[in-house]
C-alpha positions in Angstrom: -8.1 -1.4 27.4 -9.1 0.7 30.3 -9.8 4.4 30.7 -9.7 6.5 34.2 -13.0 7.9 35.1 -13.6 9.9 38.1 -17.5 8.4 38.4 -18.9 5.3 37.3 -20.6 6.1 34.3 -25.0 4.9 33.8 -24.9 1.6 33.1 -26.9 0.4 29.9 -29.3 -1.7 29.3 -27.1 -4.5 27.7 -23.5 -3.2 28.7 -21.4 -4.7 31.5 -19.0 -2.4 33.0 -16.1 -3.9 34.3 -13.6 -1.7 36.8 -10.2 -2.9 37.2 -8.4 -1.9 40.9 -5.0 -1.7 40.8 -4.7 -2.6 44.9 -1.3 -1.1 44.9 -3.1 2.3 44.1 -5.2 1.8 46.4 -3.7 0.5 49.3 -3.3 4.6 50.4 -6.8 5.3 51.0 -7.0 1.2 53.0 -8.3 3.0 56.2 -10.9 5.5 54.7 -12.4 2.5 52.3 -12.3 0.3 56.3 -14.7 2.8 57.2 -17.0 2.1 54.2 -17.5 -1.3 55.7 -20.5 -3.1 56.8 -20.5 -4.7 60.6 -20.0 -8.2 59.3 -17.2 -7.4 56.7 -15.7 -5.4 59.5 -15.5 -9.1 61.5 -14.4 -10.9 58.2 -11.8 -8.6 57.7 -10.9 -9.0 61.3 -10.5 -12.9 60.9 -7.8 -12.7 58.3 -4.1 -14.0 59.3 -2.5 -12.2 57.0 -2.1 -8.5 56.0 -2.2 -9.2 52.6 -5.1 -10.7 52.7 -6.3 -8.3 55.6 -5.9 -5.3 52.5 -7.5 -7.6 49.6 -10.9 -7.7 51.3 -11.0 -4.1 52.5 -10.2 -2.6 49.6 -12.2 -4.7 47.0 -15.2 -4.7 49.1 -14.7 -0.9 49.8 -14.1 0.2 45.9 -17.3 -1.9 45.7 -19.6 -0.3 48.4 -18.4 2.9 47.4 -19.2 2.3 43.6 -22.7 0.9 44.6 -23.6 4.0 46.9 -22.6 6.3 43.6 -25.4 4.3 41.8 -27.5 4.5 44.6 -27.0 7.7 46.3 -26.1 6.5 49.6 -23.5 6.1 52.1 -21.0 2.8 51.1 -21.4 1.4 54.3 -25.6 1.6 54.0 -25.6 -0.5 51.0 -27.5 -3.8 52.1 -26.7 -7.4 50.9 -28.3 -10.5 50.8 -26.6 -13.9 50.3 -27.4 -17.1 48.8 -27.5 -20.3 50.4 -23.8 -20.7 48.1 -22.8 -17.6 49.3 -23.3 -15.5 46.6 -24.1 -11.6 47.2 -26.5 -9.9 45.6 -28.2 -6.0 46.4 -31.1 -5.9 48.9 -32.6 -3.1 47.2 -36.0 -1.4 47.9 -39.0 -1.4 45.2 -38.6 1.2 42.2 -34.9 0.9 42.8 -32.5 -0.5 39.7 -31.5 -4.1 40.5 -28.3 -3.7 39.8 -26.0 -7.0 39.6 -22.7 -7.1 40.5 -19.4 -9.5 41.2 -16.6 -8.8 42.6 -12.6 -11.4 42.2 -9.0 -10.4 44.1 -6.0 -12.2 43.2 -2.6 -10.9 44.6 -2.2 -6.9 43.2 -5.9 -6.8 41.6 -9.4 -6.8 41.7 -12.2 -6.4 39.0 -15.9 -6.0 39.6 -19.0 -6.7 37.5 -21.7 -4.2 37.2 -24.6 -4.5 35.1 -28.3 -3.1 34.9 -30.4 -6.3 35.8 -28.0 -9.2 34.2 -26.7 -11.6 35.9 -22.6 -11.2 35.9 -19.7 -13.1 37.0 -15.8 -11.2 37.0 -12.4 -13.5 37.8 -8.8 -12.7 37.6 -5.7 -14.9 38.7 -2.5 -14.3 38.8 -1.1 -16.6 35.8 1.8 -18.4 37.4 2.3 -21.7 34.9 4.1 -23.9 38.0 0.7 -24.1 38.8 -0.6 -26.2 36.1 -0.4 -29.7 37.8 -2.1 -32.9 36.4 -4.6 -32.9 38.9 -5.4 -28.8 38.8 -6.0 -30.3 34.9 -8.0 -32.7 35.5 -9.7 -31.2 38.2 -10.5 -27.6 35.7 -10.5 -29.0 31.8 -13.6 -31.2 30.7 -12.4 -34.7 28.5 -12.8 -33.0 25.3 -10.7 -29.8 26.2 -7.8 -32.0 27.6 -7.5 -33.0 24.4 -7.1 -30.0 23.4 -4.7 -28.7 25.7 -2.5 -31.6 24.6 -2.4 -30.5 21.1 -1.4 -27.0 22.0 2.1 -26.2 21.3 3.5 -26.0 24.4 4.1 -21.8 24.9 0.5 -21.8 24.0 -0.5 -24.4 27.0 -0.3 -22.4 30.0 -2.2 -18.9 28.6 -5.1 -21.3 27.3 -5.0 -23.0 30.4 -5.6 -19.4 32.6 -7.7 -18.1 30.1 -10.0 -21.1 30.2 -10.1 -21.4 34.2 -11.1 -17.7 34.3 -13.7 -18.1 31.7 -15.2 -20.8 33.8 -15.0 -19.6 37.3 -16.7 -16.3 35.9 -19.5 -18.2 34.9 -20.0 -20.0 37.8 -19.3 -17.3 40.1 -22.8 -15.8 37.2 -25.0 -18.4 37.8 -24.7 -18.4 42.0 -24.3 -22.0 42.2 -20.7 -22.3 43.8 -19.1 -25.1 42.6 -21.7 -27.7 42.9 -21.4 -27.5 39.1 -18.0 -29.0 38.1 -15.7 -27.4 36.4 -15.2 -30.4 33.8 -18.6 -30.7 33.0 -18.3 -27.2 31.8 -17.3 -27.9 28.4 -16.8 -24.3 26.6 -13.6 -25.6 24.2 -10.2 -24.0 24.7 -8.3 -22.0 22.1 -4.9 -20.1 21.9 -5.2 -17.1 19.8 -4.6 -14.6 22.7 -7.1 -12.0 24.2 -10.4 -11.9 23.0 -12.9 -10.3 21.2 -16.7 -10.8 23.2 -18.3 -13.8 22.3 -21.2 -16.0 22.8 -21.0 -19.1 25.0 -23.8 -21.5 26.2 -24.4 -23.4 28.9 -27.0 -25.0 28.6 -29.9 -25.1 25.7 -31.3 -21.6 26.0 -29.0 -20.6 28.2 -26.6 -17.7 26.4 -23.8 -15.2 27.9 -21.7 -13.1 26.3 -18.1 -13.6 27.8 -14.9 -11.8 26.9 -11.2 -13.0 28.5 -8.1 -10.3 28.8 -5.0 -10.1 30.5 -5.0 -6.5 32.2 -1.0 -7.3 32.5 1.0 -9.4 31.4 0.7 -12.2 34.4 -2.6 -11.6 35.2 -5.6 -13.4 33.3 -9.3 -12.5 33.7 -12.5 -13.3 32.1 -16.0 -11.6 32.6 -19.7 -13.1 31.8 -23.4 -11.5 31.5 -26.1 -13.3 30.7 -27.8 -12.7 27.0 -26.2 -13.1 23.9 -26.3 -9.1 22.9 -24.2 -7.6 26.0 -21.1 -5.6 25.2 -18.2 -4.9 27.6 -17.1 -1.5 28.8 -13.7 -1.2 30.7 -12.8 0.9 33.4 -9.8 1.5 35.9 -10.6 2.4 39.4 -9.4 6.2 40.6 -8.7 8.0 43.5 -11.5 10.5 42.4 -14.2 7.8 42.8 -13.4 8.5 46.6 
């Protein structure tokens, strides 16, 4: 599904590009992609108990600073960012400049970020682990009328519906900037369990369309990616050493 590319290619008008990061691949180049961070991500990262997480941040915020500064001709660590009273960054970008939108998930061994030309976007992977999949993560992810459909899954079926679905929905979320003071269970977007998808169409509210697609960029890893309007397409990269 992906394709190496040594730069990020334009992005299109009504195209999402969506860059997978391997972190394995780049955990060589963690202290060159440190550098690339900002003062305050530099303290974030510094905050972090574990390595593991320690590497997560710094090298998904630095594959993303770096991408950005291609678009933008600057230095990663210039790029500017504003936040959102629920936290959500967005580019502080100077007049004439493209307002580009991005987003940005970790889980584990990978990242993916979100890049469009103006749309509102929202990327999330999770490593698929089915012990996961208590009654309450259910109740607490799945609206009334999607229980019901989990229920009448077969029962190999449950647990890739189940990541598929919390993907889907934390992707939108993480699109629309308003943390989770939306709940997940009044997002009612209907579960299925035909396997990796195709883009499609999704609403959230009347007159409120995205185009969403869901994939599994390895076999334990789910992830889902939104952008708002019902005509965007999806274009899928892997991150490479030569965007350094």
């Amino acid at each position: 599904m992906t394709e190496p590319a040594a730069t990020p290619p334009p992005l299109a008008l009504h195209e999402a590009l969506l860059i997978l990061i391997r972190l394995e691949k780049a955990l060589p180049y963690l202290d060159e992609l440190y550098r690339c961070l900002s003062h305050d991500e530099v303290e974030r990262a510094g905050r972090f108990a574990f390595e593991k997480d320690f590497q997560q941040f710094v090298l998904s915020r630095g594959v993303l600073r770096r991408t950005l500064g291609h678009y933008f001709d600057r230095e990663a660590q210039d790029i500017k960012f504003d936040y959102s009273p629920y936290g959500k960054p967005s580019l502080n970008v100077s007049a004439g400049e493209t307002p580009i939108c991005f987003n940005l998930s970790h889980s584990y061994l990978l990242a993916l970020i979100g890049l469009t030309n103006a749309a509102p976007v929202g990327v999330d992977v999770e490593r698929a682990r089915p012990e996961i999949i208590t009654d309450d993560l259910i109740r607490a992810v799945l609206s009334p009328r999607e229980r019901v459909q989990f229920t009448a899954l077969p029962a190999h079926h449950r647990a890739e519906a189940f990541f598929e679905l919390w993907t889907l929905k934390e992707a939108v979320l993480k699109a629309i900037g308003s943390g989770h003071t939306l709940p997940m269970t009044e997002l009612d977007l209907g579960l299925t369990q035909e396997g990796p998808k195709e883009a499609r169409r999704i609403s959230t509210k009347p007159g409120e369309d995205w185009s969403a697609i869901t994939f599994w960029p390895q076999p334990d890893y789910a992830a889902s990616a939104v952008a708002k309007g019902h005509e965007m397409t999806f274009r899928f990269l892997e991150w490479d050493r030569q965007y350094l």
